[in-house]
Kinemage of the C-alpha trace (Angstrom):
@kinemage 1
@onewidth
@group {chain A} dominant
@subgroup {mainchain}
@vectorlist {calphas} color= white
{ca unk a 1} P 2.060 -131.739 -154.173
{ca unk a 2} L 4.173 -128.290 -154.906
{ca unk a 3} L 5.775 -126.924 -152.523
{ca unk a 4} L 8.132 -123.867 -152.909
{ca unk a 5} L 9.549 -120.643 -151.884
{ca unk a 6} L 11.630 -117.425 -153.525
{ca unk a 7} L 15.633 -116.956 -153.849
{ca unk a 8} L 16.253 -113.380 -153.389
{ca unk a 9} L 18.688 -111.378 -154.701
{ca unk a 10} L 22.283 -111.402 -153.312
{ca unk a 11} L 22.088 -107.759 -151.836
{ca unk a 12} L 19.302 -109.302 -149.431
{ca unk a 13} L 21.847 -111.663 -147.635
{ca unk a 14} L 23.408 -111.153 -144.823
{ca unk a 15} L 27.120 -110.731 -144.503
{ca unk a 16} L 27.586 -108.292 -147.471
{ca unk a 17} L 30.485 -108.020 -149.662
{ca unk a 18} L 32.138 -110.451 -147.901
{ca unk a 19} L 29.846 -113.281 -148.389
{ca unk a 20} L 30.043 -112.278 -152.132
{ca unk a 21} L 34.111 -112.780 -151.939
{ca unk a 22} L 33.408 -116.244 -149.833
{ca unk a 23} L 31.614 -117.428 -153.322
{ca unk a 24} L 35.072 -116.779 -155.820
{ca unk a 25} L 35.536 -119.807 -158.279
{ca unk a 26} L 39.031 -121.130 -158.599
{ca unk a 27} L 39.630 -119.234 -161.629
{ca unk a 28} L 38.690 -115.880 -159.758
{ca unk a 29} L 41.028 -116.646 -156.406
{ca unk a 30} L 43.941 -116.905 -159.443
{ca unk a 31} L 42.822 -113.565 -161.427
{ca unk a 32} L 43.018 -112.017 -157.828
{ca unk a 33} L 46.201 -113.721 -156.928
{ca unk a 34} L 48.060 -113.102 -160.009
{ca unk a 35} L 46.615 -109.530 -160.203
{ca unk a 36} L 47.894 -108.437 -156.400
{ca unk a 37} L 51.340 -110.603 -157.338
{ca unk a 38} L 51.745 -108.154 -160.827
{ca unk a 39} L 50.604 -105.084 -158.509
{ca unk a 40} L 53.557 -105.901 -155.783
{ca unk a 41} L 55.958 -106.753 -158.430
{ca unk a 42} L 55.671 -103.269 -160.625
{ca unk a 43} L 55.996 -101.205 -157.262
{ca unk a 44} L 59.049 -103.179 -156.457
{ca unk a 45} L 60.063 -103.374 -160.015
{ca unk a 46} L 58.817 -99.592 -161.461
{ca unk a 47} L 56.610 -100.737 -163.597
{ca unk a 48} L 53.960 -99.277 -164.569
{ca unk a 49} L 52.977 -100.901 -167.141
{ca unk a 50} L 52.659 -104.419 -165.184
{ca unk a 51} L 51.035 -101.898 -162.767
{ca unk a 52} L 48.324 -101.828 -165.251
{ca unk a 53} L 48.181 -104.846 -166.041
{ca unk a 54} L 48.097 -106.629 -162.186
{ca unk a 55} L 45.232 -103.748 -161.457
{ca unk a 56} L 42.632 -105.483 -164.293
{ca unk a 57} L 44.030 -109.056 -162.975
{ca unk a 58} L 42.696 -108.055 -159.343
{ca unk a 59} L 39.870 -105.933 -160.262
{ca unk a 60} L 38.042 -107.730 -162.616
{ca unk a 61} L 37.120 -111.149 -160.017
{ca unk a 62} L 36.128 -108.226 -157.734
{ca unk a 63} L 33.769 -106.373 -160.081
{ca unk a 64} L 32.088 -109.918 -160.784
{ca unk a 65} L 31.120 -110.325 -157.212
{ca unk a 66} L 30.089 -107.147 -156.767
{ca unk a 67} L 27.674 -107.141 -159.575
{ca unk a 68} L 27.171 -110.502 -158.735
{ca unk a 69} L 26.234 -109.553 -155.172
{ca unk a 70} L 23.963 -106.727 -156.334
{ca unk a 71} L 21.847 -108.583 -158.498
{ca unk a 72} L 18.468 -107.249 -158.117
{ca unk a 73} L 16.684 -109.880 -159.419
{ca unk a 74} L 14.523 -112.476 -157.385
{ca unk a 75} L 13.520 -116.200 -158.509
{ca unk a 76} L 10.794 -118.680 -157.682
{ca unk a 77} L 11.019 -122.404 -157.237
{ca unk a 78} L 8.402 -124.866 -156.455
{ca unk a 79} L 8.864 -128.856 -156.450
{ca unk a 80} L 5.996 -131.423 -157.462
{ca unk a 81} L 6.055 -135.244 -157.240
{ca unk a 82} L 4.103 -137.584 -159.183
{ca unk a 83} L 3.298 -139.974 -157.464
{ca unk a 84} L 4.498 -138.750 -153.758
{ca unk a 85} L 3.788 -142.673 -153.244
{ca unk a 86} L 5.673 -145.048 -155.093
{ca unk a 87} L 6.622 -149.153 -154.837
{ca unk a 88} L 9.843 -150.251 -154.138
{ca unk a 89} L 11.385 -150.539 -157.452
{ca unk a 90} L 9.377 -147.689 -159.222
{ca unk a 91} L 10.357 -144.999 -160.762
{ca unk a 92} L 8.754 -141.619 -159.513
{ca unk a 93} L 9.573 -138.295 -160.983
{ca unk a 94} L 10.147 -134.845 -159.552
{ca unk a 95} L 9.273 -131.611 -161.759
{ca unk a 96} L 11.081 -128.148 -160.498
{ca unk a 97} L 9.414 -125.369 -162.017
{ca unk a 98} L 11.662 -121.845 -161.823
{ca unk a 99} L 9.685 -118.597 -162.311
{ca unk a 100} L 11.728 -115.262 -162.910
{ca unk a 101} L 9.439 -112.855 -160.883
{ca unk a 102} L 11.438 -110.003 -161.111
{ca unk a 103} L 11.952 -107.348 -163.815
{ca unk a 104} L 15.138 -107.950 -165.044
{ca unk a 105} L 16.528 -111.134 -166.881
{ca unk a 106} L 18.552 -113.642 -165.126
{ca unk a 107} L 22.230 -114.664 -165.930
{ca unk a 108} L 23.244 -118.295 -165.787
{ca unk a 109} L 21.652 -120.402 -163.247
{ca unk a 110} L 22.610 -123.629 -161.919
{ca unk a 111} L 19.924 -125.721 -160.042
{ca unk a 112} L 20.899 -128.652 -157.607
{ca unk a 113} L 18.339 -130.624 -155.570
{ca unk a 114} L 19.212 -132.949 -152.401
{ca unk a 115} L 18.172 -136.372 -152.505
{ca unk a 116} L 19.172 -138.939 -150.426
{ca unk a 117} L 22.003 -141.225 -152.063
{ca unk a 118} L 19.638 -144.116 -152.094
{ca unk a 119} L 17.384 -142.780 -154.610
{ca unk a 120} L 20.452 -141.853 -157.346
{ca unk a 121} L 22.892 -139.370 -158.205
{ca unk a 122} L 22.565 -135.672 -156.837
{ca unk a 123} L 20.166 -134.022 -160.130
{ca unk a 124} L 22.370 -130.579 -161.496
{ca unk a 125} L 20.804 -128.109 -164.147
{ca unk a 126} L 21.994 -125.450 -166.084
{ca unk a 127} L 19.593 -122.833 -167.082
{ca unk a 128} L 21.271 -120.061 -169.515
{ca unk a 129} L 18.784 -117.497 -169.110
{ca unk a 130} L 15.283 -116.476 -167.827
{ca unk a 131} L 13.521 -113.822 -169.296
{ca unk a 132} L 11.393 -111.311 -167.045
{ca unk a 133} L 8.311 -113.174 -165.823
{ca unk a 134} L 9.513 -116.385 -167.906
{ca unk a 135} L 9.387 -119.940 -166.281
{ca unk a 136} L 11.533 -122.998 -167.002
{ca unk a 137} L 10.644 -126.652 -166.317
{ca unk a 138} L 13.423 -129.528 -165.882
{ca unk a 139} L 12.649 -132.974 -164.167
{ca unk a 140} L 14.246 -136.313 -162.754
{ca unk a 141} L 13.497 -139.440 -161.812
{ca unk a 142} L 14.017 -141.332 -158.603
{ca unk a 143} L 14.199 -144.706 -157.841
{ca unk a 144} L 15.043 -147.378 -154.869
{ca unk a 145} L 14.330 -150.926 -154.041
{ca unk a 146} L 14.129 -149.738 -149.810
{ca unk a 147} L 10.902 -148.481 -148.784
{ca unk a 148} L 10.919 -145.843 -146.253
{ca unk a 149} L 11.066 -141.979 -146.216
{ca unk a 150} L 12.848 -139.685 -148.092
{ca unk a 151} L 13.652 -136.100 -147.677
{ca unk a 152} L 13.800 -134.040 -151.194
{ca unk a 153} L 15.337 -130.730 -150.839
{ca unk a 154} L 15.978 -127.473 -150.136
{ca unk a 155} L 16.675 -126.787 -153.841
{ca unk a 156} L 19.663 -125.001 -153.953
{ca unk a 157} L 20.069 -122.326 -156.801
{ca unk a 158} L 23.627 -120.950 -157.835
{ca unk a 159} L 24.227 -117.752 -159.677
{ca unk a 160} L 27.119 -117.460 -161.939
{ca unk a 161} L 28.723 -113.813 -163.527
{ca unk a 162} L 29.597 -114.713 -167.413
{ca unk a 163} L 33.412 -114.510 -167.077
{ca unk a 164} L 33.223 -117.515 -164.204
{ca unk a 165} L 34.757 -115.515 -161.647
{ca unk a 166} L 32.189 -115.842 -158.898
{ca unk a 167} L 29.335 -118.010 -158.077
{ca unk a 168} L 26.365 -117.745 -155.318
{ca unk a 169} L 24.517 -120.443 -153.801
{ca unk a 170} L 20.885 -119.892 -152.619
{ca unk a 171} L 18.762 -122.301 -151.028
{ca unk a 172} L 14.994 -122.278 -150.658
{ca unk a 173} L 13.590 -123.728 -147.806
{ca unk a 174} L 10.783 -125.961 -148.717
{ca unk a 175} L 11.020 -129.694 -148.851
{ca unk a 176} L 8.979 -132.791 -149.548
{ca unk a 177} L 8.791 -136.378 -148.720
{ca unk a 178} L 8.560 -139.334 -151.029
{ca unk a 179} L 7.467 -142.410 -149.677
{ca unk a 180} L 8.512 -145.986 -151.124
{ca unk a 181} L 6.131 -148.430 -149.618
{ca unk a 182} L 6.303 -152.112 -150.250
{ca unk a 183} L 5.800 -153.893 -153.290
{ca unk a 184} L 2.551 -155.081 -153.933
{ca unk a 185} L 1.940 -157.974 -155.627
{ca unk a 186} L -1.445 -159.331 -157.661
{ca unk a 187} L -2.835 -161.863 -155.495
{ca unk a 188} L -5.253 -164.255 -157.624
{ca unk a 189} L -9.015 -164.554 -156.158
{ca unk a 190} L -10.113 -167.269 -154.001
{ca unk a 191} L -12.697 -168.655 -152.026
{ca unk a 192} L -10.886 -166.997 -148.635
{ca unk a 193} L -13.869 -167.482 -145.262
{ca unk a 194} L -15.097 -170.702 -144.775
{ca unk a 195} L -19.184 -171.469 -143.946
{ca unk a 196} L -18.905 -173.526 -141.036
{ca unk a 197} L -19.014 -170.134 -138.869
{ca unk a 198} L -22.188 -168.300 -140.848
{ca unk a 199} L -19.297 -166.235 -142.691
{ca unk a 200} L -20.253 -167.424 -146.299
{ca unk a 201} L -18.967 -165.962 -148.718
{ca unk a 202} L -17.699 -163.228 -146.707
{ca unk a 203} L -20.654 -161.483 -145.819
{ca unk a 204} L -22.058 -161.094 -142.378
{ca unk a 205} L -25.445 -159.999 -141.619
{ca unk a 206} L -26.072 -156.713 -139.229
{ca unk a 207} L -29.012 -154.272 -139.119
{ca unk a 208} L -29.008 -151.387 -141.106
{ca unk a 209} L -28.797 -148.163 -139.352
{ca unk a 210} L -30.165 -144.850 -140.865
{ca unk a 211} L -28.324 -142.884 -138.185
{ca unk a 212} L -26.745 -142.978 -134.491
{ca unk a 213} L -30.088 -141.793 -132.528
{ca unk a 214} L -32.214 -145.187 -134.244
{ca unk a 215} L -33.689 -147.743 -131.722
{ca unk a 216} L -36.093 -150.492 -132.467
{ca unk a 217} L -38.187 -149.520 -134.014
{ca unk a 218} L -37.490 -146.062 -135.326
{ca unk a 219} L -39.486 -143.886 -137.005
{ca unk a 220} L -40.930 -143.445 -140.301
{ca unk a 221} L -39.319 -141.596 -143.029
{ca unk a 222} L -40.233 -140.734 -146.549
{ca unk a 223} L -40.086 -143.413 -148.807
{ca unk a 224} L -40.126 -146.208 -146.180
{ca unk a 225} L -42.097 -149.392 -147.581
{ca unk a 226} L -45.283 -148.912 -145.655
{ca unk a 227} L -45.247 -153.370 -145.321
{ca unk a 228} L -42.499 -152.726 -143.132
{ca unk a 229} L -45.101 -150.512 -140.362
{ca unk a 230} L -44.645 -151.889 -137.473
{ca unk a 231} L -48.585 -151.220 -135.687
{ca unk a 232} L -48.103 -152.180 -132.621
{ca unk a 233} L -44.783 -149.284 -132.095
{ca unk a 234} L -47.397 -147.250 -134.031
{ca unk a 235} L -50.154 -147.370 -131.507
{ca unk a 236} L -47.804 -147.036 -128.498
{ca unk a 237} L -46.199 -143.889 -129.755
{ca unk a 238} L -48.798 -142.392 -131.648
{ca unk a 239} L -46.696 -142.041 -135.157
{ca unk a 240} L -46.034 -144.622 -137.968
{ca unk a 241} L -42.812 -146.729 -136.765
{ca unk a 242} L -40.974 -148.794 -138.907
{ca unk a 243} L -38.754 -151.695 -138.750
{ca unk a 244} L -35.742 -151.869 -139.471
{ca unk a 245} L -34.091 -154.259 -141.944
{ca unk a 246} L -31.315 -156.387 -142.521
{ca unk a 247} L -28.626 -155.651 -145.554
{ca unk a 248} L -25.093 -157.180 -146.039
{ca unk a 249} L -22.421 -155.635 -144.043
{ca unk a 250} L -18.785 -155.688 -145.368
{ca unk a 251} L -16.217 -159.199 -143.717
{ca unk a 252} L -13.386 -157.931 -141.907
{ca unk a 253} L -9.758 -159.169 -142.320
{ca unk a 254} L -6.804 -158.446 -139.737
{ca unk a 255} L -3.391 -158.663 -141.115
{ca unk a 256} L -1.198 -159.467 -138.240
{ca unk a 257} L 2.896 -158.358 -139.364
{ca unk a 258} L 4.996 -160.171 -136.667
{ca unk a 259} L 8.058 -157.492 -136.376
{ca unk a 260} L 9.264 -159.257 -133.378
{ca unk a 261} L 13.901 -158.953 -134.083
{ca unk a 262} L 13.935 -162.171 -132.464
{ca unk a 263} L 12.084 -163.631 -134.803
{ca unk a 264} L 13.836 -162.580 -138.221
{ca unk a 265} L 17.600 -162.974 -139.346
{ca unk a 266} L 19.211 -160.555 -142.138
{ca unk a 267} L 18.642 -157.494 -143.790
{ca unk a 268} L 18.412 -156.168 -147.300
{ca unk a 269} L 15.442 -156.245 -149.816
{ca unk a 270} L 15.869 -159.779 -150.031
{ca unk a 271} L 15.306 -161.040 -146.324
{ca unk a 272} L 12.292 -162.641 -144.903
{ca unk a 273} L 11.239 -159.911 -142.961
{ca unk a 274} L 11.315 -157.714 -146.068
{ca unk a 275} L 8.950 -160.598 -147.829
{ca unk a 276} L 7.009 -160.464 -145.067
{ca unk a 277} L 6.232 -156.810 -144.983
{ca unk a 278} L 5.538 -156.850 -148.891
{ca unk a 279} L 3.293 -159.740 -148.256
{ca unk a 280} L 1.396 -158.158 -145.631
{ca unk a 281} L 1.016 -154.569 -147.954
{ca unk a 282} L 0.184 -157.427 -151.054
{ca unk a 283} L -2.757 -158.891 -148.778
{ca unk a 284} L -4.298 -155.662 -147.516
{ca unk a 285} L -4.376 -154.348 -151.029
{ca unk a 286} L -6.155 -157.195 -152.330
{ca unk a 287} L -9.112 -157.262 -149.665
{ca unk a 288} L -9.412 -153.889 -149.950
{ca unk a 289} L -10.127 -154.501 -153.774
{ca unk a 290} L -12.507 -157.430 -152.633
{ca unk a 291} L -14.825 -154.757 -150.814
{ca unk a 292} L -13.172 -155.642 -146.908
{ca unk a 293} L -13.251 -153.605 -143.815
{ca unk a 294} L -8.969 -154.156 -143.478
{ca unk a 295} L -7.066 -153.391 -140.583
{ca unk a 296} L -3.386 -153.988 -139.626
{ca unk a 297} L -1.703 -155.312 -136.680
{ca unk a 298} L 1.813 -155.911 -135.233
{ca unk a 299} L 2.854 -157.930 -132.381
{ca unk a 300} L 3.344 -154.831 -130.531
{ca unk a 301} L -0.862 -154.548 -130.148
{ca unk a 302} L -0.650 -151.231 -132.746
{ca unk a 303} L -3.661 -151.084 -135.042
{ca unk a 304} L -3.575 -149.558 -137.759
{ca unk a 305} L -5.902 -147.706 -139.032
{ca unk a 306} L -6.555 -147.104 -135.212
{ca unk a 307} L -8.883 -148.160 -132.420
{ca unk a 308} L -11.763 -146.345 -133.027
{ca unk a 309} L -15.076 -147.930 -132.666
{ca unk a 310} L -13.989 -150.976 -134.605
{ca unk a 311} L -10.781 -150.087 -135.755
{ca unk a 312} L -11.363 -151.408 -138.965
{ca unk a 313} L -11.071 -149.200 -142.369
{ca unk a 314} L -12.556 -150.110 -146.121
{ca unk a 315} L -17.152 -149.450 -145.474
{ca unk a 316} L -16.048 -145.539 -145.715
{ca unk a 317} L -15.711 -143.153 -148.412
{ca unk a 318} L -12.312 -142.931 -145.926
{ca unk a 319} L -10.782 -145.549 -147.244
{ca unk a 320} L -8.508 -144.537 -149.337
{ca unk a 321} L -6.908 -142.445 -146.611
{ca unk a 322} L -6.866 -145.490 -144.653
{ca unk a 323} L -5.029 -147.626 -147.011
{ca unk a 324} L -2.585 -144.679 -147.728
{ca unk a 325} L -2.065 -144.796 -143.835
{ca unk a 326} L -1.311 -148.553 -143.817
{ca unk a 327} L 0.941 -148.599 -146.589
{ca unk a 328} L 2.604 -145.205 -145.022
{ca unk a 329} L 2.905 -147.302 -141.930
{ca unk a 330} L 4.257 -150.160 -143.973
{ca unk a 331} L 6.981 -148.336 -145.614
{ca unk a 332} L 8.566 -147.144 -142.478
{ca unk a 333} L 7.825 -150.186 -140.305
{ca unk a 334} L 11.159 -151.361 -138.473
{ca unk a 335} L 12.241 -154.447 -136.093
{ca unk a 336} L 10.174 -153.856 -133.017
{ca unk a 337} L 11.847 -155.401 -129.537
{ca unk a 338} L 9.150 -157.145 -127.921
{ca unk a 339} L 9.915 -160.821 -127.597
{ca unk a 340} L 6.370 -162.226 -127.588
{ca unk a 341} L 2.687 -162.057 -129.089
{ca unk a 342} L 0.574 -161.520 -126.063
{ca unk a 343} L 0.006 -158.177 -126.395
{ca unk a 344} L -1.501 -158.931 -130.275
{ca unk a 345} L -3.667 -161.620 -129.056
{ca unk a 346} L -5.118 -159.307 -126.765
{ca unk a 347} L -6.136 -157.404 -129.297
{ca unk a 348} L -7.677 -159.824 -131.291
{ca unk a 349} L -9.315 -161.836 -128.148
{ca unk a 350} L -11.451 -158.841 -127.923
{ca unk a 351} L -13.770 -159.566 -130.917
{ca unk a 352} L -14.764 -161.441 -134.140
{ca unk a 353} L -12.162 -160.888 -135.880
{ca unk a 354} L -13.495 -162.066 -139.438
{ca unk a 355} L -10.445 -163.501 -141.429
{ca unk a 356} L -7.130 -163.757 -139.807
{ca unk a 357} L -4.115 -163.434 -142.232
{ca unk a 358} L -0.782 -163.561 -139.991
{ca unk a 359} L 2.857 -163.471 -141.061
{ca unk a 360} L 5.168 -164.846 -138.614
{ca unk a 361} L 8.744 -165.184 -138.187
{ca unk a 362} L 10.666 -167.842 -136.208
{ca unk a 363} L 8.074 -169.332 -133.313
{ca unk a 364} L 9.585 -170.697 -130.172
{ca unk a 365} L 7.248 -173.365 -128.309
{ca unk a 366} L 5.734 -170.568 -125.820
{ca unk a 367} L 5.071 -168.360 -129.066
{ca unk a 368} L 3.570 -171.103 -131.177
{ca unk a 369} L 1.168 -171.629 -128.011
{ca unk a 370} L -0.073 -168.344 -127.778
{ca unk a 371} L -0.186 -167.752 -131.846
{ca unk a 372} L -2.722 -171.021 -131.787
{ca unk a 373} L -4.861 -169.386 -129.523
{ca unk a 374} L -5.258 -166.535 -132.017
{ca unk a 375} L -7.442 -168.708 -134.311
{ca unk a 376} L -10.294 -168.865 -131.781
{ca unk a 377} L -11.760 -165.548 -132.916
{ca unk a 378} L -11.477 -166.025 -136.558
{ca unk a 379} L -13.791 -166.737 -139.277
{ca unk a 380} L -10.749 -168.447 -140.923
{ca unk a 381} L -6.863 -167.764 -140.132
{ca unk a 382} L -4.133 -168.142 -142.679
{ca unk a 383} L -0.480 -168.247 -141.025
{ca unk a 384} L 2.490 -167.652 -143.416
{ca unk a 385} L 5.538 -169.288 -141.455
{ca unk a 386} L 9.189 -167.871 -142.584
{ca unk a 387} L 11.750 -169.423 -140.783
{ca unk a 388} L 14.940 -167.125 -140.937
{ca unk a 389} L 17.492 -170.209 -140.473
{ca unk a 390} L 15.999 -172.019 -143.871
{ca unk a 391} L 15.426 -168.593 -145.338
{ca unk a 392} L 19.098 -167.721 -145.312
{ca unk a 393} L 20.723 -170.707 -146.033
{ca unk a 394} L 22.181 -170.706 -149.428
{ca unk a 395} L 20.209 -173.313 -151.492
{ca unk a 396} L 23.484 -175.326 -152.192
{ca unk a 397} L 24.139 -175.741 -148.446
{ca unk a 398} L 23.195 -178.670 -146.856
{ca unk a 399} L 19.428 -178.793 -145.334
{ca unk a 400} L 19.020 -178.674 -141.223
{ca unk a 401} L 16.720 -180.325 -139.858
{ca unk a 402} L 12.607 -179.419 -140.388
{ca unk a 403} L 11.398 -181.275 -137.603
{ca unk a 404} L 10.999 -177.379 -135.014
{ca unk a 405} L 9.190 -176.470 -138.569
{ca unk a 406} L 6.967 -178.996 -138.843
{ca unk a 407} L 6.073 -179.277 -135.197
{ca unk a 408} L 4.960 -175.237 -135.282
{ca unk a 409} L 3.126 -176.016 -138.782
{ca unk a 410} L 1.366 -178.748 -136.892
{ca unk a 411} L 0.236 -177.138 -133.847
{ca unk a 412} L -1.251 -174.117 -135.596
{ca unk a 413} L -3.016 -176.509 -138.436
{ca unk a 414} L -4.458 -178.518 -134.885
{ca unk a 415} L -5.933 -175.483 -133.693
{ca unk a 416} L -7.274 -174.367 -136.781
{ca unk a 417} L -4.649 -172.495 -138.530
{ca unk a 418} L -4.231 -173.074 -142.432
{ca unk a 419} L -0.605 -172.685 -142.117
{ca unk a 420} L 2.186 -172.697 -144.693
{ca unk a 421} L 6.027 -172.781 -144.238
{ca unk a 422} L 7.056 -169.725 -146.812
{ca unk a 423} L 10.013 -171.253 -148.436
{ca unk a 424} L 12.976 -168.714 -150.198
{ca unk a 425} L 12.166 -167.315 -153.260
{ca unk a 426} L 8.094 -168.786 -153.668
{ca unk a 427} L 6.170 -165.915 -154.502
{ca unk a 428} L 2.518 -164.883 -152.331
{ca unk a 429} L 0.510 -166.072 -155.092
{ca unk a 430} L 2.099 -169.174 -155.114
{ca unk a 431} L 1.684 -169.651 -151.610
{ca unk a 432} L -2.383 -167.992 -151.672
{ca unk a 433} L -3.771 -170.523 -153.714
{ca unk a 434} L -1.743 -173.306 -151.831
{ca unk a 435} L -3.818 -171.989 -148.592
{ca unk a 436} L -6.856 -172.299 -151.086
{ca unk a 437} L -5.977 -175.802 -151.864
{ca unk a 438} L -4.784 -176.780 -148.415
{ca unk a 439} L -8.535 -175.440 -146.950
{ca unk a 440} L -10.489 -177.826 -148.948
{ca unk a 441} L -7.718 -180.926 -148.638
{ca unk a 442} L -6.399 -181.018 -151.937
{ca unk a 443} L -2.829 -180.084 -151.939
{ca unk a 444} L 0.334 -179.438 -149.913
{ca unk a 445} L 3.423 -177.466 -150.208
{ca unk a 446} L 5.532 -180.464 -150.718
{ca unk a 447} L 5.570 -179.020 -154.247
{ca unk a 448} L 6.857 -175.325 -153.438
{ca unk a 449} L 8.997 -176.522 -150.679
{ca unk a 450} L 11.126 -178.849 -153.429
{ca unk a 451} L 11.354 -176.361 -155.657
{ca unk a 452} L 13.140 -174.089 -152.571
């Protein structure tokens, strides 16, 4: 994206003169100080020839701004990002491109760019002189390890005179956005619906419309297999009708991001909730890849990509926008103050839900309850459990208790949950083909959990 605007020339501001005086360097306040200190002292004193001398002291910082202030010369400045979105923890780099479209050549420019301290140090260039019609290119990177937002700009462009005396700061208006979504990690392929629900390997089975006004049977089209007639339509209607047929139609997959503050301790890119957000971006990225319709959802009841007719995104050339949407979403996604999951399980009581991969925080008894119940619409359901208390305590502290653990991991595994306790510092793909292993019986994360 470019986005940009023209600095004009100082006679177009407002405020005149005086706005040009407002811009004197240190070293031009002195010239005019010690120039109107000589000029006092040689009319007390008679002197004309410190008369002479205080008059060039005083006039020359006045001259620059003046000049300075009359510089007829306009500049262009445009800012491009590549990529405009980044993972936490990678670089991204910002190109400001400077055109001279005016007739005359400029003097010495000094570019400076806002960014917000987060991503680094405030970026300063020096540009020593731009012919008419010329363009210069200079470039930064950016960095941070918080996802969110980030305002870039206005670019702010200062005009110096040679001697020093004066200097002019001109902003352009335009600014951009980078966004830092979470960090996605490679999550290794696995057998992830079970067949006991007519799920398979994934696939359902659903008719296959050739447009919104089709009914049963619809009509026949060029290049219809003429085995597929169907003769008795045909001889009610009077025209060749056809039946339909049956092709694979993509599995769905709900990520469900439990946001609830009650349920999360800490901050930082270390926390569990942090892990928890990267693990949700981690999962949709990887059904996407494995051809899923991919929606996510918070314990507020938002969907995301919305609640159109399915509310599911991934079977449309859309996609891509979609997942850009979810991972925009994921970036800036904060605490939420709802203290229960009702108003998610509403959501997904309303329909098959396909696979069910949910990452919860600390579960009371009453919200353990209601996330079991979440199971019932589900192909499969995979629950990653991160309990703040073990998640912050430093590893040579002494262990509490995991008995409130166990007893959620064990009510959600009853109702048909494959559910893991997320232990500090296991990575996803650890933990994926655990859930892998823990489907068909033959492991446990008594491993993971002793390495913690």
């Amino acid at each position: 994206m470019t986005h940009g605007g023209t600095a004009p020339g100082a006679q177009d501001e407002p405020g005149g003169l005086r706005a040009a005086l407002t811009g004197l360097t240190t070293r031009g306040r002195s010239f005019l100080a010690a120039g109107i200190a000589a000029v006092v002292c040689a009319y007390v004193l008679g002197q004309a020839d410190l008369l002479r001398v205080g008059l060039l002291l005083a006039v020359l910082p006045l001259v620059c701004a003046a000049v300075l202030h009359r510089t007829r010369y306009r500049v262009a400045g445009s800012r491009r990002l590549t990529p405009e979105r980044v993972p936490a923890g990678s670089e991204a780099r910002v190109h400001l491109l400077m055109d001279n479209v005016s007739r005359l050549p400029t003097g010495l420019l000094m570019l400076q760019d806002r960014v917000p301290y987060v991503l680094g140090p405030r970026p300063r260039f020096v540009l020593d002189r731009v012919e008419p019609g010329g363009r210069r290119e200079v470039s930064y990177r950016v960095r941070s390890d918080l996802r969110g937002r980030y305002p870039l700009g206005p670019l702010q462009l200062r005009l110096a005179d040679p001697f020093g005396m004066c200097e002019l700061t001109r902003s352009f208006s335009a600014q951009d956005t980078l966004t830092v979504v979470p960090r996605v990690d490679p999550l290794p392929p696995i057998r992830l619906t079970g067949e006991a629900r007519g799920y398979g390997d994934g696939r359902q089975r659903s008719l296959a419309l050739a447009g919104e006004d089709d009914v049963i049977p619809r009509g026949y089209r060029h290049g219809d297999d003429l085995r597929r007639v169907h003769w008795r339509s045909t001889a009610r209607y009077g025209e060749l009708m056809v039946r339909r047929e049956e092709q694979p139609q993509r599995a769905r997959c709900t990520v469900l991001l439990d946001a609830r503050r009650t349920a999360f301790r800490g901050t930082g890119p270390d926390s569990a909730f942090e892990w928890a957000v990267a693990g949700a971006a981690s999962t949709l990225a990887h059904m996407l890849e494995r051809g899923f319709s991919v929606r996510l959802l918070t314990d507020t009841g938002t969907s995301v990509p919305g609640e159109g007719a399915d509310g599911f995104a991934g079977a449309s050339p859309e996609s891509a926008d979609a997942a850009g949407l979810m991972m925009d979403t994921l970036a800036v996604i904060d605490h939420s103050d709802g203290t229960g999951l009702s108003r998610a399980y509403d959501v997904l009581r309303g329909g098959n839900e396909g696979l069910l991969v949910a990452f919860f925080g600390g579960l009371d008894e009453e919200q353990a309850a209601v996330a079991a119940k979440m199971s019932r619409r589900s192909g499969r359901a995979i629950a990653f459990l991160l309990d703040s208390e073990a998640w912050e305590r430093e590893p040579a502290d002494v262990p509490a208790p995991l008995d409130r653990a166990e007893d959620r991991l064990r009510l959600l595994r009853e109702s048909g949950w494959t559910a893991l306790a997320v232990p500090r510092g296991v990575p996803l793909a650890e933990l994926w083909r655990e859930a892998d292993r823990q489907r068909s019986g033959a492991g446990t994360l008594s491993g993971a959990e002793g390495r913690s």
